[in-house]
N, CA, C and O atoms as CSV, one atom per row, in Angstrom:
chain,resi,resn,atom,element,x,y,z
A,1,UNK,N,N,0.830,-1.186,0.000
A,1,UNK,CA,C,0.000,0.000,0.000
A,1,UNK,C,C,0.874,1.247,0.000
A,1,UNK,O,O,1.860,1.410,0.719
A,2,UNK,N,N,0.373,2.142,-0.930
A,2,UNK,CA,C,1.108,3.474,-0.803
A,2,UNK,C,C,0.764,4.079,-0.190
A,2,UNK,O,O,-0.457,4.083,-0.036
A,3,UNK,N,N,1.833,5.274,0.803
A,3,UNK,CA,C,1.734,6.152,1.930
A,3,UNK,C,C,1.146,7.372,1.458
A,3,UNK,O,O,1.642,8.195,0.689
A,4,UNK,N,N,-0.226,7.385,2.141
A,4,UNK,CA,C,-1.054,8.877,1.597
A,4,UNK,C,C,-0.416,9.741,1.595
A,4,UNK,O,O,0.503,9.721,2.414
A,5,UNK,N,N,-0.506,10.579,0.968
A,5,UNK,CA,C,-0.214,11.984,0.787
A,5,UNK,C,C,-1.132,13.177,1.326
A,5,UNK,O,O,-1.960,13.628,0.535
A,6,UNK,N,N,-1.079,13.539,2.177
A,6,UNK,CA,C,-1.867,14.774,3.144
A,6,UNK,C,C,-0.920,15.942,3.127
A,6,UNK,O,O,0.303,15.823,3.055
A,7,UNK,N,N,-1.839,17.538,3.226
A,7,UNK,CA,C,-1.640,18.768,3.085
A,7,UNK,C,C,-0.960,18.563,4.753
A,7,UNK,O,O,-1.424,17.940,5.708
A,8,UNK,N,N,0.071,19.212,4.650
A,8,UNK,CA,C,0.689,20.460,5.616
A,8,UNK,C,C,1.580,21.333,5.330
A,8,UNK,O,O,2.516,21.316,4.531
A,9,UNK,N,N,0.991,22.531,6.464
A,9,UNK,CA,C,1.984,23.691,6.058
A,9,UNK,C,C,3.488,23.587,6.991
A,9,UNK,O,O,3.305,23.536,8.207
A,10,UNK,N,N,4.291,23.569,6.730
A,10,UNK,CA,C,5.918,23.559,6.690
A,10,UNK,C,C,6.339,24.696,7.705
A,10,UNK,O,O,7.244,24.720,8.540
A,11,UNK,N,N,5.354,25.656,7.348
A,11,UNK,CA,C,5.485,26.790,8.482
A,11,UNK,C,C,4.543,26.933,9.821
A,11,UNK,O,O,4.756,27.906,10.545
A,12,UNK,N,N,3.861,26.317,10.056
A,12,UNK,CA,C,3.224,25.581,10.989
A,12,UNK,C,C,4.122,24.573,11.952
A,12,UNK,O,O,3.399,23.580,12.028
A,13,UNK,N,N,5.028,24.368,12.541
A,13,UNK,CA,C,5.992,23.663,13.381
A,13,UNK,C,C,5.876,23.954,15.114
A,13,UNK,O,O,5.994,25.026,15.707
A,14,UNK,N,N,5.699,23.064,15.471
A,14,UNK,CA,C,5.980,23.332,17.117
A,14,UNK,C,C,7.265,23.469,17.373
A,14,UNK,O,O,8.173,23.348,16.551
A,15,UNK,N,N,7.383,23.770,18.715
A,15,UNK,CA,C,8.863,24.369,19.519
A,15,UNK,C,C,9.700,23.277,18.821
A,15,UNK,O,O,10.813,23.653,18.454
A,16,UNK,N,N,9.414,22.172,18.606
A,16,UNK,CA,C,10.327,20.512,18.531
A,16,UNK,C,C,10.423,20.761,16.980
A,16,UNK,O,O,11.556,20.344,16.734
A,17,UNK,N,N,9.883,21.203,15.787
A,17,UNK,CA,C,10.409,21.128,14.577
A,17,UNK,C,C,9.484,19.829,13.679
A,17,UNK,O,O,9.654,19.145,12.670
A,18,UNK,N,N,8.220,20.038,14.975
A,18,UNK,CA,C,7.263,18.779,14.142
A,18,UNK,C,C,6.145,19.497,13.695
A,18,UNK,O,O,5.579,20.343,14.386
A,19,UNK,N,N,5.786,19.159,12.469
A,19,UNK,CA,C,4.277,19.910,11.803
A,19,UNK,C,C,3.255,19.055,12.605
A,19,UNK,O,O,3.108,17.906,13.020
A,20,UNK,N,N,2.535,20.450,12.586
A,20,UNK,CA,C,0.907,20.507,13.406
A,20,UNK,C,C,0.190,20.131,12.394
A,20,UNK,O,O,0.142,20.970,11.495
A,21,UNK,N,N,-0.420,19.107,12.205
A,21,UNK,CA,C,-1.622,18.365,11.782
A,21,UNK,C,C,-3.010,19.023,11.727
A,21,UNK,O,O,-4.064,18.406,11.575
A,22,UNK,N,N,-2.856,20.576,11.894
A,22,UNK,CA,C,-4.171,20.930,12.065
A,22,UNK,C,C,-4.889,21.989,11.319
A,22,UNK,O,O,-5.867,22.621,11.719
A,23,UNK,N,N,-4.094,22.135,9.840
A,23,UNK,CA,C,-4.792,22.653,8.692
A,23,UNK,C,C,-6.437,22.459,8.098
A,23,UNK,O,O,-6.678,21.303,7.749
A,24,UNK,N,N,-7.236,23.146,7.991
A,24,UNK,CA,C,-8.283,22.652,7.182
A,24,UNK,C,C,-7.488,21.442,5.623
A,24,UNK,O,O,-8.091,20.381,5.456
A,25,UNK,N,N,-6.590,21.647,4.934
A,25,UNK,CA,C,-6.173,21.081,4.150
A,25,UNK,C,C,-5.726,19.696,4.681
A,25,UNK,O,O,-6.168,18.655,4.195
A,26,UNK,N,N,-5.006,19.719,5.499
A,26,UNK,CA,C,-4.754,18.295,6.080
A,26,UNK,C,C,-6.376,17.381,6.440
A,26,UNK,O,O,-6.600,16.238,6.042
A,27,UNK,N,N,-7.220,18.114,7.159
A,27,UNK,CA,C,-8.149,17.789,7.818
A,27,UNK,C,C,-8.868,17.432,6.528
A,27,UNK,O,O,-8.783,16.204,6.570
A,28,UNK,N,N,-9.481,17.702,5.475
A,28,UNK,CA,C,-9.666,17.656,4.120
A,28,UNK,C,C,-9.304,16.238,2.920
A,28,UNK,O,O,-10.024,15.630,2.128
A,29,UNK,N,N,-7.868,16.132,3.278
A,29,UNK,CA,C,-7.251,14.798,2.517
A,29,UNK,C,C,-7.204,13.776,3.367
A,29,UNK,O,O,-6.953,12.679,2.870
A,30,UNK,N,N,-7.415,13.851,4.754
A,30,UNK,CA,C,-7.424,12.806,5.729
A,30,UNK,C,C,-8.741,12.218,5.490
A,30,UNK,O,O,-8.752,10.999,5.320
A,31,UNK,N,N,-10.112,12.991,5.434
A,31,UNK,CA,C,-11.588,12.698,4.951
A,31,UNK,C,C,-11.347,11.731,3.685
A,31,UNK,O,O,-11.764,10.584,3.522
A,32,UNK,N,N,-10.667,12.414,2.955
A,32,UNK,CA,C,-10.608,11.981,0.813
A,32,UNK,C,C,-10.598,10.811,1.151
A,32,UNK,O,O,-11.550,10.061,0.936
A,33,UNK,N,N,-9.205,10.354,1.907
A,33,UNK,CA,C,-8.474,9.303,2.189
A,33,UNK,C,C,-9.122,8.250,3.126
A,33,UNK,O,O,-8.795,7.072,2.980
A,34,UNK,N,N,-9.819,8.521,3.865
A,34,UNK,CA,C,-10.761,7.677,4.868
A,34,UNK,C,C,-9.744,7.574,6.145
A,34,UNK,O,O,-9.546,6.450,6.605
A,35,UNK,N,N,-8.970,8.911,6.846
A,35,UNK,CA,C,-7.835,8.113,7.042
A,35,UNK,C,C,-8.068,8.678,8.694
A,35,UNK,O,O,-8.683,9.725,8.897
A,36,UNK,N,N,-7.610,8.011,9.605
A,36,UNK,CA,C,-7.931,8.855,11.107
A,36,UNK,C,C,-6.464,8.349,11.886
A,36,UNK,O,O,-5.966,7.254,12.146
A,37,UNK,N,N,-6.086,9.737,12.094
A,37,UNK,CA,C,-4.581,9.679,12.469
A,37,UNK,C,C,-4.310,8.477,13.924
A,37,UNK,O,O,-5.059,8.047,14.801
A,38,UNK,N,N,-3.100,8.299,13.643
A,38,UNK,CA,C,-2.629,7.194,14.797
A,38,UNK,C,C,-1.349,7.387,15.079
A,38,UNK,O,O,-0.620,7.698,14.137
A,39,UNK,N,N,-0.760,7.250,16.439
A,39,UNK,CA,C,0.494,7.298,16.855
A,39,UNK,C,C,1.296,6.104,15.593
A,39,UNK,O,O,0.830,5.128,15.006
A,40,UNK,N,N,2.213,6.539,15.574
A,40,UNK,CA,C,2.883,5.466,14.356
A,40,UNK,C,C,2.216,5.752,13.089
A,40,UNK,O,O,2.417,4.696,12.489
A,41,UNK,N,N,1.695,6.336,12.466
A,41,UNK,CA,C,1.032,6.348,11.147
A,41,UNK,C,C,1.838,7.217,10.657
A,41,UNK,O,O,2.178,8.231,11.266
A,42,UNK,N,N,2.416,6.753,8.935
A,42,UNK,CA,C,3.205,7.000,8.615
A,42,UNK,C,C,2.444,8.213,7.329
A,42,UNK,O,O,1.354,7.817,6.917
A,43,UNK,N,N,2.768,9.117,6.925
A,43,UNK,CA,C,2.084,9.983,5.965
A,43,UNK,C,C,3.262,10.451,5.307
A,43,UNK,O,O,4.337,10.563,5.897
A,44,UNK,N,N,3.033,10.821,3.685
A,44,UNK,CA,C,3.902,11.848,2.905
A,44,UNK,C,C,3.402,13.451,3.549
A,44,UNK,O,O,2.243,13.756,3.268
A,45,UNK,N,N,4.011,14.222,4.182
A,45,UNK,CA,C,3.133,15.585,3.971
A,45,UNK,C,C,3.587,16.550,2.992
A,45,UNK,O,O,4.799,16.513,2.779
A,46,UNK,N,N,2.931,17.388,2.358
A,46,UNK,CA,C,3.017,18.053,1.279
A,46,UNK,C,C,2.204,19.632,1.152
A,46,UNK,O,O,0.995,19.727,1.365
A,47,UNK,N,N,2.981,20.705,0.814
A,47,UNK,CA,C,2.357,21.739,0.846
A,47,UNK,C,C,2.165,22.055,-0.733
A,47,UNK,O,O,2.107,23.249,-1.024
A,48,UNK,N,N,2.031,20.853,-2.066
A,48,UNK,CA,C,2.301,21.511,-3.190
A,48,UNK,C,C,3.391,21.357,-3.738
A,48,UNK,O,O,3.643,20.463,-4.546
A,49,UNK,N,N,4.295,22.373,-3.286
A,49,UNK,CA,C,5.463,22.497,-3.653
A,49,UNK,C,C,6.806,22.020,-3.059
A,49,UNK,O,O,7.929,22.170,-3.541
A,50,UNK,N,N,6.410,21.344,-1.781
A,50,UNK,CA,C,7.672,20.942,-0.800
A,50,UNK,C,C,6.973,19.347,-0.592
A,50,UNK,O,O,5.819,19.434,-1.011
A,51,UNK,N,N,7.222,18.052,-0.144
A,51,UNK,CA,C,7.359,17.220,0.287
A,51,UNK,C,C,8.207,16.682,1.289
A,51,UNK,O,O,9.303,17.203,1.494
A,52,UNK,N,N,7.827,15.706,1.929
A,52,UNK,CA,C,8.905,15.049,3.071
A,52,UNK,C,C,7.578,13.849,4.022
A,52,UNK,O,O,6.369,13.924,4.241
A,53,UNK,N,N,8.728,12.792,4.359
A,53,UNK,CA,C,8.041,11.922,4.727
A,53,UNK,C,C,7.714,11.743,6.017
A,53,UNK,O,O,8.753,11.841,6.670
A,54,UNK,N,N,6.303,11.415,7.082
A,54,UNK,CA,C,6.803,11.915,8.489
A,54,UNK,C,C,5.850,10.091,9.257
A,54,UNK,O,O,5.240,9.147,8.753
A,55,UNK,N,N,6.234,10.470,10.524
A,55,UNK,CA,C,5.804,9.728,11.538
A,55,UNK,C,C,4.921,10.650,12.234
A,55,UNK,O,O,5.155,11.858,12.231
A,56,UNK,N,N,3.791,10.083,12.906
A,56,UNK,CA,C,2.591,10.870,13.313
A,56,UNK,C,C,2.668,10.525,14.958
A,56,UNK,O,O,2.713,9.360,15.353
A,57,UNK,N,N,2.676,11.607,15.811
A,57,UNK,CA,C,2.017,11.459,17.020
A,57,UNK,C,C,0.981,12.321,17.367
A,57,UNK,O,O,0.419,13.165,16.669
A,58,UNK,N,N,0.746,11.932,18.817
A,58,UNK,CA,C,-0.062,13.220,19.317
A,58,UNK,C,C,0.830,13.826,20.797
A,58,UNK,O,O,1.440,13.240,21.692
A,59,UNK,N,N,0.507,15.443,20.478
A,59,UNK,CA,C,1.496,16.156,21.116
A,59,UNK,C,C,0.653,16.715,22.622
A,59,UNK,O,O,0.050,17.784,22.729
A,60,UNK,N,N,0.786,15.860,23.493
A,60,UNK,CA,C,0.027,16.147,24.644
A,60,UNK,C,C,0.042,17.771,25.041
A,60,UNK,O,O,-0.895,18.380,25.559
A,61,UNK,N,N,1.440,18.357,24.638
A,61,UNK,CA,C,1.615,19.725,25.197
A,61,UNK,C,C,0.809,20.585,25.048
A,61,UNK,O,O,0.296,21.274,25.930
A,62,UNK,N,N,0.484,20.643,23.032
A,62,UNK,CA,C,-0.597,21.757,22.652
A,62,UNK,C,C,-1.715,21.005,22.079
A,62,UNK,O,O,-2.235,21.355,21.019
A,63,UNK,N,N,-2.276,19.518,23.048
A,63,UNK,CA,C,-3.326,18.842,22.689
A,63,UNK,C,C,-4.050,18.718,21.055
A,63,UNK,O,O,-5.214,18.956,20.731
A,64,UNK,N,N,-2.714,18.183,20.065
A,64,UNK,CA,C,-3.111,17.649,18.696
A,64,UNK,C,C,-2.040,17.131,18.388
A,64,UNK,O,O,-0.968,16.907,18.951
A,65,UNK,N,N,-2.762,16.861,16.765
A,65,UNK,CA,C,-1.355,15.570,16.209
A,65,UNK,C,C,-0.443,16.569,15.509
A,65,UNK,O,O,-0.714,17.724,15.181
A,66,UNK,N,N,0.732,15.870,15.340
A,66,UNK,CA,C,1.816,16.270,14.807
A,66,UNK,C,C,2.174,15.436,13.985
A,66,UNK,O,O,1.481,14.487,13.617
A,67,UNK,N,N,3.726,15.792,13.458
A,67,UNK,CA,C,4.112,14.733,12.882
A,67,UNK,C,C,5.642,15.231,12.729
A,67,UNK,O,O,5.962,16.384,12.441
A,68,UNK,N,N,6.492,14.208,12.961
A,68,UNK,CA,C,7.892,14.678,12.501
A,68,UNK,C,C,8.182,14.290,11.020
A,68,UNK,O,O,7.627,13.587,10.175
A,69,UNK,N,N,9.112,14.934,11.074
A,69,UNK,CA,C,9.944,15.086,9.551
A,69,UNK,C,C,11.498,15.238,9.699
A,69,UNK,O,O,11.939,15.651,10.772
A,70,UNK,N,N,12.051,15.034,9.030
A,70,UNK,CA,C,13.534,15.008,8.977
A,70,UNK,C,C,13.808,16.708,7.858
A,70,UNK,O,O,13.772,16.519,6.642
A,71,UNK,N,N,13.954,17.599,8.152
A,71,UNK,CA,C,13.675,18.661,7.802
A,71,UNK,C,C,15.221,18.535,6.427
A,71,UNK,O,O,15.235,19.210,5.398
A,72,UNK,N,N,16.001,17.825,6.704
A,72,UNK,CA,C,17.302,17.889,5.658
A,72,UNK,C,C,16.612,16.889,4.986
A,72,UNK,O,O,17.420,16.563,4.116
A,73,UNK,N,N,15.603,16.183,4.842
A,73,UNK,CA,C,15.046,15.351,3.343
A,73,UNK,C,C,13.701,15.975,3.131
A,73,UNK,O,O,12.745,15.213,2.986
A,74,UNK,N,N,13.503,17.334,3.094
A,74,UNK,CA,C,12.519,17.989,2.637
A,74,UNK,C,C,12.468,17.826,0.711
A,74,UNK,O,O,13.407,18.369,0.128
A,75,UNK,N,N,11.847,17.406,0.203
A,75,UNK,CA,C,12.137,16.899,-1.580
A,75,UNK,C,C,11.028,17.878,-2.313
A,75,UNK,O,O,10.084,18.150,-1.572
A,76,UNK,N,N,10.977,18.368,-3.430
A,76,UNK,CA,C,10.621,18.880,-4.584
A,76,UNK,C,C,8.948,17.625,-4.696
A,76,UNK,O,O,9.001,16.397,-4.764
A,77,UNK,N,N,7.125,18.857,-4.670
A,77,UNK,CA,C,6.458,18.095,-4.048
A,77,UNK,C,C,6.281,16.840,-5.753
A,77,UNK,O,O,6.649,17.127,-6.893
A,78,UNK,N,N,5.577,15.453,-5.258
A,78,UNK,CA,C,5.139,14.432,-6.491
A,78,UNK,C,C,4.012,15.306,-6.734
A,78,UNK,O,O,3.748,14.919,-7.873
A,79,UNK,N,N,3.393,15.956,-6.558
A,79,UNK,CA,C,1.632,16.886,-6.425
A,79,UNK,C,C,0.563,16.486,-6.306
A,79,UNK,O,O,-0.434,16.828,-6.942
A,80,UNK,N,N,0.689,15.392,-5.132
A,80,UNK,CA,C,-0.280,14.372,-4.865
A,80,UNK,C,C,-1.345,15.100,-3.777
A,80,UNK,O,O,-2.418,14.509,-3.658
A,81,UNK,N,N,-1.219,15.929,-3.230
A,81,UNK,CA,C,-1.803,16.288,-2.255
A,81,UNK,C,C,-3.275,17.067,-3.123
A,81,UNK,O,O,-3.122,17.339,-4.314
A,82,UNK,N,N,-4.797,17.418,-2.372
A,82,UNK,CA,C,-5.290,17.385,-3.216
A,82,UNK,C,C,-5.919,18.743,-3.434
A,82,UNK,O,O,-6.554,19.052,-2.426
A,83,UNK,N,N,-5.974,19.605,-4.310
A,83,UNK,CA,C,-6.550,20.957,-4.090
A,83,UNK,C,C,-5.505,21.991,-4.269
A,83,UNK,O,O,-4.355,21.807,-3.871
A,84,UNK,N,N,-5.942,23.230,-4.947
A,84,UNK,CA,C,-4.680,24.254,-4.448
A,84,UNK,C,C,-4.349,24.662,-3.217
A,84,UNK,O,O,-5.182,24.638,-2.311
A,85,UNK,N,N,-3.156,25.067,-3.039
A,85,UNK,CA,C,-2.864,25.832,-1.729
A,85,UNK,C,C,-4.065,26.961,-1.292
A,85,UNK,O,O,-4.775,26.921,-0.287
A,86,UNK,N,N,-4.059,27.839,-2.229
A,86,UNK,CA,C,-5.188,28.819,-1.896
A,86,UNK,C,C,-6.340,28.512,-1.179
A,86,UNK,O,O,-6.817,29.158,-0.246
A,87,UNK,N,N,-6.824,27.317,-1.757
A,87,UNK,CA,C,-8.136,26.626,-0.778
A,87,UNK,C,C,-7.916,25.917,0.360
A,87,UNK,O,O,-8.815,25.206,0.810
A,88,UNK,N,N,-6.493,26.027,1.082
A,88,UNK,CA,C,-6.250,25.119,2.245
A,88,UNK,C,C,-6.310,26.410,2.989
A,88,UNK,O,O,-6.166,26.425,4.212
């Protein structure tokens, strides 16, 4: 099975350098996808134009999910994510 591809914004990061999961756009392709986040769930996230691959938790501190990323394998996006930016 291939690893969905869900909206996040890149500039959206907690203190730790992990994206906040809590875009209308993310919230949006998670629906498309049938998909309901889980500690360990692995996602592409994508703003469009940037990609990178992450691991999903939930961040007890500011009560939602996150997700890390390895910010030095940020890649050029496949444009799988779904919708323009403008509408996220």
């Amino acid at each position: 099975m291939d690893t969905p591809t869900v909206f996040a914004d890149f500039h959206n990061a907690d203190p730790r350098g992990r994206l906040r999961l809590n875009c209308r756009g993310t919230a949006e392709d998670l629906a498309r996808h049938r998909l309901e986040l889980s500690d360990g769930m692995r996602l592409v996230l994508s703003d469009d134009e940037l990609e990178a691959d992450g691991r999903v938790l939930f961040s007890a501190e500011e009560n939602l999910w996150v997700a890390e990323i390895d910010w030095d394998a940020i890649r050029p996006s496949g444009g799988e994510a779904a919708g323009p930016i403008a509408d996220r």
